[in-house]
C-alpha positions in Angstrom: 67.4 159.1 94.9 71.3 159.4 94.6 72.2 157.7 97.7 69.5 155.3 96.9 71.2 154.3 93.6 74.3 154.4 95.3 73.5 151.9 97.9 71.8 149.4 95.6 75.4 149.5 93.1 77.5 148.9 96.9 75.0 146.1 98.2 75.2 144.3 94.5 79.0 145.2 94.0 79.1 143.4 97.8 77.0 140.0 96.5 79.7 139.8 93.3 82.6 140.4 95.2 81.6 137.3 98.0 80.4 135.6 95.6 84.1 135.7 93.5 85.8 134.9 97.0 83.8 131.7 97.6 86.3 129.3 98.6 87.5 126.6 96.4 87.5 123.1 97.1 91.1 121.9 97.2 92.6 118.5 96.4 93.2 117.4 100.2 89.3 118.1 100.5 88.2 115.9 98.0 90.3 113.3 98.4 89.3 112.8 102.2 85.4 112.6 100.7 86.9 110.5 98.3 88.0 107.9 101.2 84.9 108.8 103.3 82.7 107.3 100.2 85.2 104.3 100.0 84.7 103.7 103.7 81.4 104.0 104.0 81.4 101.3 101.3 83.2 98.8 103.0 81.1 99.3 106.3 78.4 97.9 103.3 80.4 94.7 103.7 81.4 94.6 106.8 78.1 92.5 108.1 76.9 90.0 106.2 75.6 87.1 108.2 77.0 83.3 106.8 73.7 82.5 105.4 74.5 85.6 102.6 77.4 83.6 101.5 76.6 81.7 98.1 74.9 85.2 96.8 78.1 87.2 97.5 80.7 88.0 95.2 84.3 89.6 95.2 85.2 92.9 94.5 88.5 94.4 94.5 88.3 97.5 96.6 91.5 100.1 96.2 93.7 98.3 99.4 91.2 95.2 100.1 88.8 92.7 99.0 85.2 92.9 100.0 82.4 90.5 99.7 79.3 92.3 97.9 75.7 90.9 98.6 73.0 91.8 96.1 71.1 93.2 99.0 73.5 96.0 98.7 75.2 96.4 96.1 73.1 99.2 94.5 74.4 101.7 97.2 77.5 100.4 96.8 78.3 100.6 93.9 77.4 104.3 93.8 79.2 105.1 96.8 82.2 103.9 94.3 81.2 105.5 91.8 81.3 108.9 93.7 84.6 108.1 95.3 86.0 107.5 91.6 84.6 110.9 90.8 86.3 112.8 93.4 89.4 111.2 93.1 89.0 112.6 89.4 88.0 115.9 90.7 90.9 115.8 93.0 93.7 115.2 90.6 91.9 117.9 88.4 93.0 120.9 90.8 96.2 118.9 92.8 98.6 121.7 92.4 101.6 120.2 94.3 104.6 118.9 93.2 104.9 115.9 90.7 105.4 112.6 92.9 106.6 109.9 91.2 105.3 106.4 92.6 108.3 103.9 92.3 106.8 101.5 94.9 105.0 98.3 93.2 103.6 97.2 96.9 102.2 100.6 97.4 98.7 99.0 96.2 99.6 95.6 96.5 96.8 92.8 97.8 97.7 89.2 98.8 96.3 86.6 97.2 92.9 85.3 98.6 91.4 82.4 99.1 87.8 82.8 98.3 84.7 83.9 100.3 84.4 81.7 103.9 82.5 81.9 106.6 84.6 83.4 109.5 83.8 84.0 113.6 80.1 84.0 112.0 80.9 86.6 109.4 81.3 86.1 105.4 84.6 87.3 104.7 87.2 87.2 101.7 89.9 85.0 103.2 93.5 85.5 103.1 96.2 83.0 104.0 96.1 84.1 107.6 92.5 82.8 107.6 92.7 79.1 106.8 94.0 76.4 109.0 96.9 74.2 109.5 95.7 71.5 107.4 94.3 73.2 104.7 97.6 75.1 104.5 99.4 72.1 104.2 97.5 70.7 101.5 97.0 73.7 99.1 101.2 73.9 99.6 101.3 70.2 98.4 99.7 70.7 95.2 101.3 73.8 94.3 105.1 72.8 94.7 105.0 70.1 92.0 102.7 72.3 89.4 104.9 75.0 89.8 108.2 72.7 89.8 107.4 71.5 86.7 105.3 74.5 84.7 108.5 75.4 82.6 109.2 71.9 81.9 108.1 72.5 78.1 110.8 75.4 77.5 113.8 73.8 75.8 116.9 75.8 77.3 118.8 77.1 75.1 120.4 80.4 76.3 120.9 80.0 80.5 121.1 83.7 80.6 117.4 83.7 80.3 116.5 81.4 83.0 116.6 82.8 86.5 116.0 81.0 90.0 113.5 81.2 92.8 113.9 80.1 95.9 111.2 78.6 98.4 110.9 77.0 101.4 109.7 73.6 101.7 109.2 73.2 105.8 112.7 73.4 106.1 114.2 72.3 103.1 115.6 75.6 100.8 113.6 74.4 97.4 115.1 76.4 93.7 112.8 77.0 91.1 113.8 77.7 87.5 111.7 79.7 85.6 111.9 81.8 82.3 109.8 84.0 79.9 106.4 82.4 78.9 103.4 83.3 77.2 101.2 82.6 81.0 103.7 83.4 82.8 101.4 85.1 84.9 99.9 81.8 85.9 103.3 81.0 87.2 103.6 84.2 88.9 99.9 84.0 91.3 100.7 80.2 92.0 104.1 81.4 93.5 102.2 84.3 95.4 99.9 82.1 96.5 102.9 80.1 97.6 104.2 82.4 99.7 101.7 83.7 101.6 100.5 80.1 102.6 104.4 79.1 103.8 104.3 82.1 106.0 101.4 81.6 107.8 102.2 78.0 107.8 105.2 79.2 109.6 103.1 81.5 112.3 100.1 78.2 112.8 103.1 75.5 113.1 105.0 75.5 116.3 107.0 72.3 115.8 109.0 73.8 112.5 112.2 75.1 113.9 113.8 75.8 110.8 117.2 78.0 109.9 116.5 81.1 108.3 119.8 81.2 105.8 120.3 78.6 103.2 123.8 76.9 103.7 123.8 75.8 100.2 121.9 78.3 97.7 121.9 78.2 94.1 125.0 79.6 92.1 123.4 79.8 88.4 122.1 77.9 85.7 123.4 75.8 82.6 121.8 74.3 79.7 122.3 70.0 79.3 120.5 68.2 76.9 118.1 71.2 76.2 117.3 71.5 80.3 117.9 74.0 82.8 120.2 73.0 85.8 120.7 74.3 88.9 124.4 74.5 89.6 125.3 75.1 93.2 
């Protein structure tokens, strides 16, 4: 009976000791199931036919913009769910070194320009996705609303107003602005801005404009409670 006691202890001494070594799952595991479930989510997306397009909404997805359809937004919304759990998981056992993120653009997304249907496809569209003439008119309004959006701030102290330059075809166009309450307002306007002079710049052939501005703003000064530009 000895031996027989003695090989039952071994055999369950054996199942303990596996079962202690079982590997554990590490951070670099998780996180790629982490972006396998984020992936799979925007292949959800990636679909939709043009006649799905007034049922769709946006949803900011990490790096991108997606259109959701309620057809599936069930799945996806759990495949999001899981990859927010993972992630969690992930930073739970990350045993590397502490990295600092210093980079703003790191998860940056462009403005967009609402849900359009592209090649056949609903899509959220970017800059990059509208033409020449919408382009042109979207850049029309914005210039004079944002021109004149700090036109209410009495100037006072010029060290708190600060210049932005844009580009206006090829006219070099400065921009005051200052701290107020929706600022923020200001702030997607001039994104907006942006991104429509640039691919304004790639659709347009005919602009042949100089990339340096031969006369750019020097500072600003306070006259009859206004900011001016002085050059």
């Amino acid at each position: 009976m000895k031996p027989r006691i003695a090989l039952f202890y071994m055999t369950l001494f054996s199942i303990f000791l596996l079962a202690g070594c079982k590997k554990e799952v590490d951070y670099g595991e998780l996180t790629s199931l982490a972006d396998d479930k984020i992936q799979q989510a925007v292949k959800l997306t990636e679909n939709l036919s043009c006649n799905d397009l007034k049922e769709c909404r946006i949803d900011t997805l990490y790096y991108t913009y997606v259109p959701v359809h309620p057809s599936f937004e069930q799945a996806y919304n759990k495949l999001i769910a899981e990859a927010a759990d993972l992630k969690e998981r992930a930073q739970k056992v990350y045993k590397g070194p502490i990295v600092y993120n210093t980079s703003p653009a790191e998860n940056y997304l462009p403005p967009h320009f609402g849900i359009r249907c592209i090649a056949g496809k609903v899509k959220v569209a970017s800059a990059r996705d509208l033409e020449l003439p919408e382009i042109n008119q979207r850049l029309n309004e914005l210039l004079p609303k944002m021109t004149t959006f700090f036109n209410d701030v009495p100037c006072t102290d010029p060290s708190k107003w600060h210049i932005a330059p844009f580009r206006k075809d090829c006219e070099f166009i400065s921009i005051l602005y200052t701290d107020k309450e929706n600022f923020a307002e200001f702030g997607n306007m001039a994104e907006q801005y942006n991104h429509l002079d640039h691919a304004k710049r790639v659709l347009d052939k005919s602009l042949n404009c100089p990339d340096k501005n031969d006369k750019p703003a020097k500072g600003v000064v306070c006259e009859n409670g206004k900011p001016i530009v002085t050059y």
